[in-house]
N, C-alpha and C positions, 0 to 999 in steps of 0.2 A: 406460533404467531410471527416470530422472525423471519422463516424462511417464508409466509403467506404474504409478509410483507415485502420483502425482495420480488417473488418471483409478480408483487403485484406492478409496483415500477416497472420492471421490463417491459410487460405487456402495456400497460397503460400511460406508460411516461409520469407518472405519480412523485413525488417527493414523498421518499419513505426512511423511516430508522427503526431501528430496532429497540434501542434504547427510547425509553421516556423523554428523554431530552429532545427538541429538534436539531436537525442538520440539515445543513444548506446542501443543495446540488442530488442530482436523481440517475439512475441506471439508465440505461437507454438501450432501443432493439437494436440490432443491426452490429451484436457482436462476438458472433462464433468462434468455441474453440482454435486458435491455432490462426485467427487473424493477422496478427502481426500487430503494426504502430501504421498499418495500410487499407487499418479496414472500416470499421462503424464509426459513430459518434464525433469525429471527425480528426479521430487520430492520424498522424504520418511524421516520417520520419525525413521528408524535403520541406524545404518552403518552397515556394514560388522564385519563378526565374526572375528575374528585372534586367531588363533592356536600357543599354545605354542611351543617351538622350542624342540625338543627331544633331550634328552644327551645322550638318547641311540643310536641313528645313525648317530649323527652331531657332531664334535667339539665343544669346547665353542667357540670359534673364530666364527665359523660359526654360531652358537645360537643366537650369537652376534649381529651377522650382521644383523640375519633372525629379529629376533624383532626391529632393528633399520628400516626396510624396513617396516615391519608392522603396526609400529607406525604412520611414517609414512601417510602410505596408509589410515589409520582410520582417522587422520586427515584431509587429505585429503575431504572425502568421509561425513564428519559430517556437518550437519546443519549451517546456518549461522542464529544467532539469533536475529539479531540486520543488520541492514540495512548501508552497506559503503559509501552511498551517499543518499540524499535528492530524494524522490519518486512522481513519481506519480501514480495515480490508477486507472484500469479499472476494474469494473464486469462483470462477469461472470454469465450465468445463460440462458442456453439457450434452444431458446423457447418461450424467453418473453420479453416484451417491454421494458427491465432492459440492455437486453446481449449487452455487449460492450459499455455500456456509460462511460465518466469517471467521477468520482468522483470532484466535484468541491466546492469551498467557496462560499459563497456569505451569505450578509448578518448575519455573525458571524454563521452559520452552515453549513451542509456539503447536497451535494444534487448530484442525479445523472440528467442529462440532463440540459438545461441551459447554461449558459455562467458564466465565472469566474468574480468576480466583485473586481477589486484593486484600489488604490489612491496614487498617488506620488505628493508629493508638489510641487507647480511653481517653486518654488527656486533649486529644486534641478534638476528640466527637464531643468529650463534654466542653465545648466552647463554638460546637457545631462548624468546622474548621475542612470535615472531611471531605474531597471528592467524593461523586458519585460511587465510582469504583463496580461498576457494571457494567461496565466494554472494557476492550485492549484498543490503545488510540498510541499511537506509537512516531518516531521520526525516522531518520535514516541511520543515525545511529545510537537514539537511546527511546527509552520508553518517557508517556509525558506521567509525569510521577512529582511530588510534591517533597517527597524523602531526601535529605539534604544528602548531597553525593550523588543521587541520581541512578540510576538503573542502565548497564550500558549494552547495547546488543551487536551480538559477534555470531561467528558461523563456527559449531568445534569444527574440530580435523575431522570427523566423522559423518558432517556434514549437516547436523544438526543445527537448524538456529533456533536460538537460544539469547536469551538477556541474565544479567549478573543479579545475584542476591541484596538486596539494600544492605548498605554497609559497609558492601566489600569488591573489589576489581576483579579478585579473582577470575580468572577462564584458563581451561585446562592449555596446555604451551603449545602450540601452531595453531592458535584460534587467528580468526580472522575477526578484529572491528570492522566498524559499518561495513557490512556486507552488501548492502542492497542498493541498486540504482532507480532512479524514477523516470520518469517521461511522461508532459501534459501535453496535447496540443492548447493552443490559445481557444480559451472560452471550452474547451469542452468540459462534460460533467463529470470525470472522474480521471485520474491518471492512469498507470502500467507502474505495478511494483517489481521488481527482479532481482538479481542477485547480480553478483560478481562472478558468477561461475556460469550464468544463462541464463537461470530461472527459478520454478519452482518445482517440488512433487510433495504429493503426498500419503502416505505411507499407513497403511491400516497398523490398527493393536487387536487387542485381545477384548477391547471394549468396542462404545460405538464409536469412538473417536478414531480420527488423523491426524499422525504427527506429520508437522511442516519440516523436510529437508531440503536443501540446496541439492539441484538436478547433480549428481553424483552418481557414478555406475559403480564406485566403491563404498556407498555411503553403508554406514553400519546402521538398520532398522530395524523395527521391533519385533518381527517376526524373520528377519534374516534374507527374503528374499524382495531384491530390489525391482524386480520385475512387476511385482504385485500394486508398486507404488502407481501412482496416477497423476502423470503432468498436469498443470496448469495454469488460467490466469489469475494474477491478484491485481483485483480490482481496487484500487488506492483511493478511498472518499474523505478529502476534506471533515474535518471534524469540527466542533466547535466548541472543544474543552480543551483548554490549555494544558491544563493539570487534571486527566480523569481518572488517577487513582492515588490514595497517599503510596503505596508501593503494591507492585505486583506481586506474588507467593508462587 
């Protein structure tokens, strides 16, 4: 139903989610693998020129005005770098057994296809306290999680992303925090997630799942060959749970 759902937005321009809960803002056509921030939806990566105001055929009054409206409009029209609420992700990549799945936690990494895997304590469900805890909705550098301490996500050395256990900071020693960069244009319906390294890939197991690494030609995968992995995009949707799990597993 998930993915009937996604691939129904694409084609139809529909507001859709997966989860039960609603979510603001919809997938849109016009976004093929290997796009860029230059392609559909009205992503890019310039804004618009603005033109100095002439004092040879304008007043200053009006020069005035002319660069207060330009300013403006630039503003406007510029990248959003950082994300206004808590996300979740889908890839892109299509063509391939990857297109449209979302990005999910489980077991302290990140994987596409699968089910989302949380824990809320008895104590706090009997006072009915708990998040959902049926998506992974995440930030730039931690998960949204209600777990005092918080949940924090880093890249290993291996190139693994991954989030830390409730409780504890631990990550093995050359991890990398906040790993991942964002990019919105103005008003469009979903951002561009990425890394610090490029990007994404994702990596078969032995199941029906993909684990998510950081584009790495040394990264260590579950079957050993990095070849086998398959780039792509994470599609970044706004969410609209602040907190949707008490901790991820």
């Amino acid at each position: 139903m998930q993915l009937l759902n996604l691939f129904a937005v694409y084609y139809l321009f529909g507001a859709a989610r997966a989860s039960p809960r609603p979510q603001g803002g919809a997938l849109c056509t016009g976004v093929p693998y290997g796009y860029g921030y230059g392609g559909g939806c009205g992503f890019s990566n310039t804004t618009a020129a603005v033109s100095p105001a002439s004092t040879n055929s304008t007043s200053t009054s009006t020069s005035i005005s002319t660069s207060k409206t330009s300013s403006s409009i630039a503003t406007a029209v510029g990248p959003i770098t950082s994300p206004t609420s808590p996300i979740t992700v889908v890839s892109a990549r299509s063509g391939s057994p990857i297109h449209f799945l979302r990005m999910n936690a489980r077991g302290l990494r990140f994987w596409l296809g699968g089910d989302t895997l949380s824990y809320c304590p008895e104590e706090v469900e009997q006072i009915d306290a708990c998040p959902p805890g049926n998506e992974t909705v995440f930030g730039l550098c931690s998960m949204a999680v209600l777990v005092p301490g918080g949940q924090s996500i880093y890249m290993t050395p291996t190139g693994e992303i991954a989030y830390t256990q409730a409780h504890s900071t631990f990550m093995p020693a050359g991890s990398v925090t906040c790993p991942f960069t964002y990019i919105k244009a103005a008003q469009a319906p979903f951002g561009l997630l990425s890394t610090l390294s490029g990007g994404f890939m994702a990596c078969p197991t032995d199941g029906n799942t993909w684990q998510v690494f950081a584009s790495l030609q040394n990264a260590t995968v579950p079957q050993g060959n990095v070849s086998q992995c398959l780039g792509f995009d994470a599609l970044a949707i706004d969410s609209t749970e602040t907190y949707a799990a008490w901790e991820y597993t």
